[in-house]
C-alpha positions as CSV (number, residue, x, y, z in Angstrom):
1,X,-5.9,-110.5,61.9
2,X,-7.4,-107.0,63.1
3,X,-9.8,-105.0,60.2
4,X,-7.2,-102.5,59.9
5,X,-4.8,-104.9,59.1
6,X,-6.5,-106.5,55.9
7,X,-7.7,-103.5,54.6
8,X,-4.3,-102.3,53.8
9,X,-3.7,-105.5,52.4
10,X,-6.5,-105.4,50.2
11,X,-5.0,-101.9,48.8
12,X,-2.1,-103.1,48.2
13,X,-3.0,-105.9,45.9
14,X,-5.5,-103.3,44.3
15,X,-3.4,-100.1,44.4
16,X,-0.2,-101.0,44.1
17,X,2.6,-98.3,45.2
18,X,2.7,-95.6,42.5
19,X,5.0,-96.1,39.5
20,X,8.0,-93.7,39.4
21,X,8.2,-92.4,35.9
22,X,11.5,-92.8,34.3
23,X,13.2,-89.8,33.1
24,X,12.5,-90.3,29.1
25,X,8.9,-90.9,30.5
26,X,8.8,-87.4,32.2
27,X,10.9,-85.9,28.9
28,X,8.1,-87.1,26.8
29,X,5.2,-85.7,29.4
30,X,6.9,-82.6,29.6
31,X,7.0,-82.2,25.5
32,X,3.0,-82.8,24.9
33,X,2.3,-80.3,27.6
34,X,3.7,-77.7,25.5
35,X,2.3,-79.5,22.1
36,X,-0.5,-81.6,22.2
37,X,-3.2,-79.5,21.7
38,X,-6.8,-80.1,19.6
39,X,-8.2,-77.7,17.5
40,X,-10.5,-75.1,19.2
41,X,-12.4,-72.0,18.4
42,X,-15.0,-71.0,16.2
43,X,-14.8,-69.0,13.2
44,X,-13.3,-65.8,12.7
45,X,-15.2,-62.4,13.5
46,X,-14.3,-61.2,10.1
47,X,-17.4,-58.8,9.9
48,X,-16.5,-56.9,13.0
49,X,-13.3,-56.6,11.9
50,X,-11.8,-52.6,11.8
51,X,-8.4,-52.0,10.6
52,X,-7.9,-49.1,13.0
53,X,-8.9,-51.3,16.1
54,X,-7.5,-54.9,15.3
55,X,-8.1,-57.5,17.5
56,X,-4.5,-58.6,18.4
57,X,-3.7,-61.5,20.9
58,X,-0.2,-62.6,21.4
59,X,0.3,-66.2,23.0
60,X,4.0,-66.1,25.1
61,X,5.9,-67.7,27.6
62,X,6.3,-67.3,31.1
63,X,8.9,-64.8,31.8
64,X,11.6,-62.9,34.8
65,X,12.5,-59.0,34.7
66,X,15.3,-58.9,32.1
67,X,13.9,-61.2,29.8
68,X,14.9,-59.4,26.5
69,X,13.1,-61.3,23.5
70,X,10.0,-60.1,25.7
71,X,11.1,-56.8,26.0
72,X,10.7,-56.7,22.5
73,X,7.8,-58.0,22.2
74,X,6.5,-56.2,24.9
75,X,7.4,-52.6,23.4
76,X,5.8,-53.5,20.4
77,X,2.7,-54.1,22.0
78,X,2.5,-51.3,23.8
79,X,3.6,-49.4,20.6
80,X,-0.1,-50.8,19.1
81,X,-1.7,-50.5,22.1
82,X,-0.9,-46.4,21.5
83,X,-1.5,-46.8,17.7
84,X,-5.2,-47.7,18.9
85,X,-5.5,-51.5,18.7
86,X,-6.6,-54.0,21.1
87,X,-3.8,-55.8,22.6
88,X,-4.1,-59.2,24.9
89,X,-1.6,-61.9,26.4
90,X,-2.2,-65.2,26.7
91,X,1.0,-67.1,29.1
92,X,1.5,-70.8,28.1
93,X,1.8,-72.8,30.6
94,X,3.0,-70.5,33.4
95,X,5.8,-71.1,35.5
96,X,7.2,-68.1,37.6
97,X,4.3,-66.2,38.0
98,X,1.0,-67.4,40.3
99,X,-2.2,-65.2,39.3
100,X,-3.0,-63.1,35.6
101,X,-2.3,-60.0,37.6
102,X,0.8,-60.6,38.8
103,X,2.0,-61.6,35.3
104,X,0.5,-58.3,34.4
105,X,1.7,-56.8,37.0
106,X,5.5,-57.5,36.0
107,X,5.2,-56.2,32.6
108,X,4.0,-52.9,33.9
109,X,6.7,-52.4,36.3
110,X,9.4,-54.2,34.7
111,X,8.9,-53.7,30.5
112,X,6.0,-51.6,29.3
113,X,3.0,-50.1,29.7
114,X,0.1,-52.1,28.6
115,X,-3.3,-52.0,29.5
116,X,-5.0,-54.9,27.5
117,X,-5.1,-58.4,29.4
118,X,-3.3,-61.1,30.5
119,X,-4.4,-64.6,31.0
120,X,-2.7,-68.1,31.7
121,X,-3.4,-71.4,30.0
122,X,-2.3,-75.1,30.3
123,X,-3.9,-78.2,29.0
124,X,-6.3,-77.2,26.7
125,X,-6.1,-75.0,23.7
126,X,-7.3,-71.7,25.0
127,X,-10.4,-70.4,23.1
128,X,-10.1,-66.7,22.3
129,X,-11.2,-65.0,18.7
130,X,-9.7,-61.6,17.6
131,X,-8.1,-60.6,14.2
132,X,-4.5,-61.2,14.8
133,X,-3.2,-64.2,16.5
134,X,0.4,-64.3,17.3
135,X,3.0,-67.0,18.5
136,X,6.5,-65.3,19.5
137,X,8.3,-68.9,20.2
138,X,8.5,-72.3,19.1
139,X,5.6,-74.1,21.7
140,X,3.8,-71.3,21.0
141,X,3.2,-72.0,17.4
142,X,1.7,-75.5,18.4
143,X,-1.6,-73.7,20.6
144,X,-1.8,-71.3,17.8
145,X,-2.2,-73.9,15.1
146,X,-4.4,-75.1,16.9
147,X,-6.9,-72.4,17.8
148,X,-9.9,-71.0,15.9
149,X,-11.7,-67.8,16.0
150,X,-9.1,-65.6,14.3
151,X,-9.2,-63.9,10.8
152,X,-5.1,-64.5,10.5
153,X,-2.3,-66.1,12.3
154,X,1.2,-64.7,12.3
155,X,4.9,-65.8,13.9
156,X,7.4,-63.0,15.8
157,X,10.4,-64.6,14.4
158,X,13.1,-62.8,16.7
159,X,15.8,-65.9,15.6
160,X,16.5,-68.8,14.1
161,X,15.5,-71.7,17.1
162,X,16.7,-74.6,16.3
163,X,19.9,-73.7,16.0
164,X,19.6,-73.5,20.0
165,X,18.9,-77.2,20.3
166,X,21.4,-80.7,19.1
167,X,20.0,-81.8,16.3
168,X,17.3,-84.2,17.6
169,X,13.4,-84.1,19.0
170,X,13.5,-80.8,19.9
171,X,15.6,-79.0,17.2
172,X,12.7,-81.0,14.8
173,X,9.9,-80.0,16.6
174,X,10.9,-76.7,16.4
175,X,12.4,-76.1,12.6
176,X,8.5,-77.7,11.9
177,X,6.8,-74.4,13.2
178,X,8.3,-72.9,10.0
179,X,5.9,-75.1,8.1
180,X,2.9,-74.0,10.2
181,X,0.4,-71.2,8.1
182,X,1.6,-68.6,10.0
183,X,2.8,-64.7,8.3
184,X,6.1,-64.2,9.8
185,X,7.1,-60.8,11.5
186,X,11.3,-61.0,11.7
187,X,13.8,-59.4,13.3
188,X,16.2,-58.6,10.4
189,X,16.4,-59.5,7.2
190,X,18.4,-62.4,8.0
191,X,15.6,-64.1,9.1
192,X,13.1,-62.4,6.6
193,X,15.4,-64.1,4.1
194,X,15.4,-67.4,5.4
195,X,11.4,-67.7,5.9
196,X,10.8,-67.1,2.5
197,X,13.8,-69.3,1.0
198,X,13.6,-72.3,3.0
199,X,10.7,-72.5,4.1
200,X,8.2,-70.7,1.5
201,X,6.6,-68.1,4.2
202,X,4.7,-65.0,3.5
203,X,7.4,-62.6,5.6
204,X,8.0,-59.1,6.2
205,X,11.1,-57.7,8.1
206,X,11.3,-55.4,10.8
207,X,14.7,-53.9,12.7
208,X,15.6,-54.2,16.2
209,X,15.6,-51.0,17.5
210,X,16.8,-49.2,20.9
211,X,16.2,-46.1,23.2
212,X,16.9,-43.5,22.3
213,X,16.4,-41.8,25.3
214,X,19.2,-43.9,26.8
215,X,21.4,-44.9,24.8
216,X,22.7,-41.6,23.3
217,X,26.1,-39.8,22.9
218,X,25.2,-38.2,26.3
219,X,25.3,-34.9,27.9
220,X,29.5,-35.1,28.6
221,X,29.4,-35.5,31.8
222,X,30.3,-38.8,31.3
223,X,34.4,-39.7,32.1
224,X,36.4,-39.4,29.0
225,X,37.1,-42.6,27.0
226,X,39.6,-44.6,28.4
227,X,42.3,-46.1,26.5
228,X,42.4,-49.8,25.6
229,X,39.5,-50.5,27.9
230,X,36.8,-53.3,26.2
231,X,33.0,-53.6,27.1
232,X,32.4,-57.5,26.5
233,X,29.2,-59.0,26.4
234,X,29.6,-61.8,28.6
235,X,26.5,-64.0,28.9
236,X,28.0,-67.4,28.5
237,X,25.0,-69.0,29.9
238,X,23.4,-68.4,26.4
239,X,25.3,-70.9,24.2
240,X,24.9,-68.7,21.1
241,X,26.7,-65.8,22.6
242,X,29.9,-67.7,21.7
243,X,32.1,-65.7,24.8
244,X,34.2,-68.5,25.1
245,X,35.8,-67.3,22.2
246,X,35.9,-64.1,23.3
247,X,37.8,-65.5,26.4
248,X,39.8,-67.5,24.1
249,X,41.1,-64.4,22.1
250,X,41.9,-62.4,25.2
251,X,44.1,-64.7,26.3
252,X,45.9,-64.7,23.3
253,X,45.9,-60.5,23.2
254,X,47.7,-61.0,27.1
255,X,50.4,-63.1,25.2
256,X,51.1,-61.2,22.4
257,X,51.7,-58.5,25.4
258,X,48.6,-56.3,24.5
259,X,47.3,-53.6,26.8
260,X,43.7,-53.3,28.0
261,X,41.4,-53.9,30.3
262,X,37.7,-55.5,30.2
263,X,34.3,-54.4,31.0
264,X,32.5,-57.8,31.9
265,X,28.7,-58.1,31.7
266,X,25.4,-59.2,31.0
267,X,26.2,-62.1,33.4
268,X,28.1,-62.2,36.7
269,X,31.0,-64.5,36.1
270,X,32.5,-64.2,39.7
271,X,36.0,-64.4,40.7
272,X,38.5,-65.0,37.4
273,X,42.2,-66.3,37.1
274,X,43.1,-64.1,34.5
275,X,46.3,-62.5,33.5
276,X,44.8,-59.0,33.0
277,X,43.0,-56.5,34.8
278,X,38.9,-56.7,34.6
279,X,35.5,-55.4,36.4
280,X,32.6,-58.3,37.0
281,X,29.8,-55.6,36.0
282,X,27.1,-58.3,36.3
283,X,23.5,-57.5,34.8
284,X,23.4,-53.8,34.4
285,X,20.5,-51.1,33.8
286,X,19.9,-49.2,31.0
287,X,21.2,-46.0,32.3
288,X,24.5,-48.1,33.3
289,X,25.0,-50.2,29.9
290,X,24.6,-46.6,28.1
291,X,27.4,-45.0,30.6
292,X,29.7,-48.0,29.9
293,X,29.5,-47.9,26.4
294,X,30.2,-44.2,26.8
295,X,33.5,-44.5,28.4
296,X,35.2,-47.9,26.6
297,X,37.2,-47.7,23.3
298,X,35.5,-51.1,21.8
299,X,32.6,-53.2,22.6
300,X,32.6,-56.7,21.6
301,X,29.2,-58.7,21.2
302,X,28.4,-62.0,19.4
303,X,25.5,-63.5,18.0
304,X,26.1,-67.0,16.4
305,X,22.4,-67.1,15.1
306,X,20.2,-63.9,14.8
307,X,22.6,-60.3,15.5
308,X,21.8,-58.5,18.7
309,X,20.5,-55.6,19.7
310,X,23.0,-54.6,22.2
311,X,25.4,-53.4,19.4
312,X,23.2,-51.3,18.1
313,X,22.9,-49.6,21.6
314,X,26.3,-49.4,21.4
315,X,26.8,-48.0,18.1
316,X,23.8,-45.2,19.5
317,X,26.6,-44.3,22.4
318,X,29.4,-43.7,19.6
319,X,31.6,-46.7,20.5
320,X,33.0,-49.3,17.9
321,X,31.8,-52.5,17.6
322,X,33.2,-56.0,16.7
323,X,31.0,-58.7,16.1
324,X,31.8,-62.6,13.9
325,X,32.3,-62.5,10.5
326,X,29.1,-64.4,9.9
327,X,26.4,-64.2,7.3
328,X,23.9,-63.3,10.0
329,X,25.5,-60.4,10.8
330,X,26.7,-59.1,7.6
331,X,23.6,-58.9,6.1
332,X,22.4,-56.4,8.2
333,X,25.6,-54.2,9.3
334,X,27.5,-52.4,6.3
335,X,31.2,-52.1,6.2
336,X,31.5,-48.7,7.7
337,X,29.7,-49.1,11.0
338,X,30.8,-52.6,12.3
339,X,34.0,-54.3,12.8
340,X,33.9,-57.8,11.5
341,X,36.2,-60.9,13.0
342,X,37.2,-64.0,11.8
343,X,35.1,-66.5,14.7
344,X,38.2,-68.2,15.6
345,X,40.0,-67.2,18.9
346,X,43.0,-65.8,16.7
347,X,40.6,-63.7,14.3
348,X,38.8,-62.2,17.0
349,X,42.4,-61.1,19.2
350,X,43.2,-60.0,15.5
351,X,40.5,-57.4,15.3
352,X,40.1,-56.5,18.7
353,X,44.1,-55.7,18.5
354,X,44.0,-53.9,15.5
355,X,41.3,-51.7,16.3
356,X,43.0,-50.8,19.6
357,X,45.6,-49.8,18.1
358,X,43.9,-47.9,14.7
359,X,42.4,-44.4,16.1
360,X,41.3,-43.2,12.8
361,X,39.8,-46.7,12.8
362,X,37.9,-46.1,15.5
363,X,36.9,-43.0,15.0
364,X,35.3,-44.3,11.4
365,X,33.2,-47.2,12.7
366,X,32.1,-44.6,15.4
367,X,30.5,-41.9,13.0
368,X,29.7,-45.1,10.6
369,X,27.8,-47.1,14.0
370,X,25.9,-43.5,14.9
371,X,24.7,-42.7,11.3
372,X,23.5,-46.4,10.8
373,X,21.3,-46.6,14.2
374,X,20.0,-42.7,13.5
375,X,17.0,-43.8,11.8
376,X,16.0,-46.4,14.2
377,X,13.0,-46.3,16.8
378,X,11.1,-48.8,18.6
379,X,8.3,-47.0,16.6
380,X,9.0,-47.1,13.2
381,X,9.8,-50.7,13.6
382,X,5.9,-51.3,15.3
383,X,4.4,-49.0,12.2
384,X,6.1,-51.7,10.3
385,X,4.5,-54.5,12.4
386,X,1.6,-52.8,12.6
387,X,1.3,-52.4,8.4
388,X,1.7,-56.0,7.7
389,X,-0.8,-57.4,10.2
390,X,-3.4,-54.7,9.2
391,X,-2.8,-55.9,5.2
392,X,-2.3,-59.6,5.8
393,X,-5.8,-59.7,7.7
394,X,-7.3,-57.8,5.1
395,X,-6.3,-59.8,2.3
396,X,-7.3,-63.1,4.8
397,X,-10.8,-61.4,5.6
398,X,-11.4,-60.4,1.9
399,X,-10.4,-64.4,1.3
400,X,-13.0,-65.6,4.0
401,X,-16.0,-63.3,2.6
402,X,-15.8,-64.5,-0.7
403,X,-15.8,-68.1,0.5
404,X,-18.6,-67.8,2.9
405,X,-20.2,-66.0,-0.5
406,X,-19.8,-68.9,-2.8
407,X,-20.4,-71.3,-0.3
408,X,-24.1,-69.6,0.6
């Protein structure tokens, strides 16, 4: 037997071939990569802190152009990058992007303009100090717990996550960030609410905003308002979005011999077998949502968990809104600028009929929609960011002083 021959043998009593994980084996691999992390990081610079130039490091995920809970939290940032603080990103465990830059790169060209930097991390907790440390998502919150070096952590609670899961590993995991000792930041007092009811959190609210600068009644050079014509939010990939309904109820408004026409988008659906006429508007631009909602007689946009921004752009345009009849979006819209419907596929061809059919109706959730948005900016909701870090890492700095005192 040649050399060669029993070599191989050899490795293959000693190295047998490798094992091919099985698929709960990679589910559970997968999970501790996002976190299974030890605790890391000195102790906070609380003596160099200066409440006119915090310190303020947000940990995200990986993201694409059109990524909207990043756009949020990306014009925030840049909103305290202006105000005068220090802003940094830290990407979890990256997954589109290759290089820092390029991720940096992105959020320049695509969402805001930020100076500060932007680094990636897997495996180990990243080791960073500053005065503000904050997680925008559920695996963020487990690096964040477990990293040092910061005076106070806090949690961008944009919705309610686990209500995006079955309930099992994953809607667990995530409903325990809530217990973390994190500050919450929330979109909306739904949230706000919640945080501090179930789940005993320090929180402060802050309200989605939108552009002015786009979304406006326009110049009039728009086209007229068309009759009977509905702009539908139609990202179905996004369970929470409930547009099946929205589907349901239209077929029931073609049966009861209804007239109108849809506006589809935020998704491209493709080619339909529908019964009445429609546009597949895809993803659109700002400048194109804001001439859409412009020229339709209703927009329609659901939120099963946490209430959307997108109707708020609308409402900014001067069109009428329906939305579910749902706690979460009830507690922030009042009577007179939204149109609520029952979330069944009856309620919702219901409302959408009646308002069709109601000008005056329309005409009073228009001027109700435009003089509830009038007071909102992507600004005055980042003053309101910016005013509950700045106090909460006071009050923690003042806290650590006095217990470095008593312990020297």
């Amino acid at each position: 037997m040649q050399f060669a021959t029993i070599l191989r043998h050899i490795r293959a009593f000693l190295w047998p071939a490798k094992y091919k994980r099985r698929p709960i084996e990679r589910r559970i691999t997968d999970l501790k990569s996002f976190i299974s992390y030890g605790a890391a990081g000195g102790p906070a610079p609380v003596a160099s802190m200066n409440p006119s130039r915090l310190r303020i490091t947000w940990v995200i995920p990986d993201f694409t152009p059109g990524a909207g809970g990043h756009m949020t939290i990306f014009r925030i940032a840049s909103h305290l990058e202006r105000f005068g603080h220090d802003v940094r990103f830290l990407i979890q465990n990256p997954s589109v992007h290759k290089t820092d830059e390029e991720a940096r790169r992105t959020i320049n060209e695509h969402f805001q303009p930020l100076s500060g930097s932007v680094e990636f991390f897997k495996g180990d907790t990243p080791r960073a100090e500053g005065d503000a440390l904050i997680a925008t998502d559920r695996f963020t919150c487990y690096p964040v717990n477990a990293m040092g070096g910061f005076i106070r952590k806090f949690y961008f609670v944009q919705d309610y996550e686990p209500s995006f899961y079955p309930s099992g590993t994953e809607a667990l995991l995530t409903e325990a960030t809530y217990h973390f000792d994190f500050d919450c930041l929330c979109a909306g007092d739904w949230l706000h609410k919640r945080m501090v009811q179930q789940y005993g959190r320090w929180s402060t609210s802050w309200p989605l905003a939108y552009d002015g600068s786009v979304y406006n009644l326009g110049s009039g050079n728009h086209q007229p308002r068309r009759r009977n014509r509905i702009a539908l939010y139609a990202r179905y990939v996004t369970p929470r979005r409930a547009v099946e309904l929205a589907f349901l109820a239209l077929e029931i408004l073609k049966q009861r011999n209804v007239d109108f026409e849809v506006d589809f988008f935020g998704w491209r659906l493709g080619k339909l077998k529908v019964d009445y006429p429609y546009r597949d508007l895809g993803v659109l631009t700002g400048p194109e949502l804001a001439d859409l909602y412009r020229e339709a007689t209703v927009g329609v946009v659901f939120s099963a968990t946490n209430h959307s921004l997108v109707n708020k752009e609308m409402m900014a345009c001067g069109l009428p809104v329906i939305d579910l009849d749902l706690d979460t979006v009830r507690s922030i819209f009042p009577d007179d600028a939204m149109a609520f419907a029952t979330p069944t596929p009856e309620g919702i061809a219901d409302r959408i009929e009646q308002l069709l059919a109601q000008p005056q109706e329309q005409e009073r959730l228009r001027a109700g929609g435009l003089a509830y948005v009038q007071d909102l900016s992507w600004e005055r909701s980042a003053r309101l960011v910016e005013t509950a870090i700045r106090e909460r890492v006071a009050v923690a700095a003042a806290g650590q002083t006095t217990i470095g005192r008593e312990t020297v």
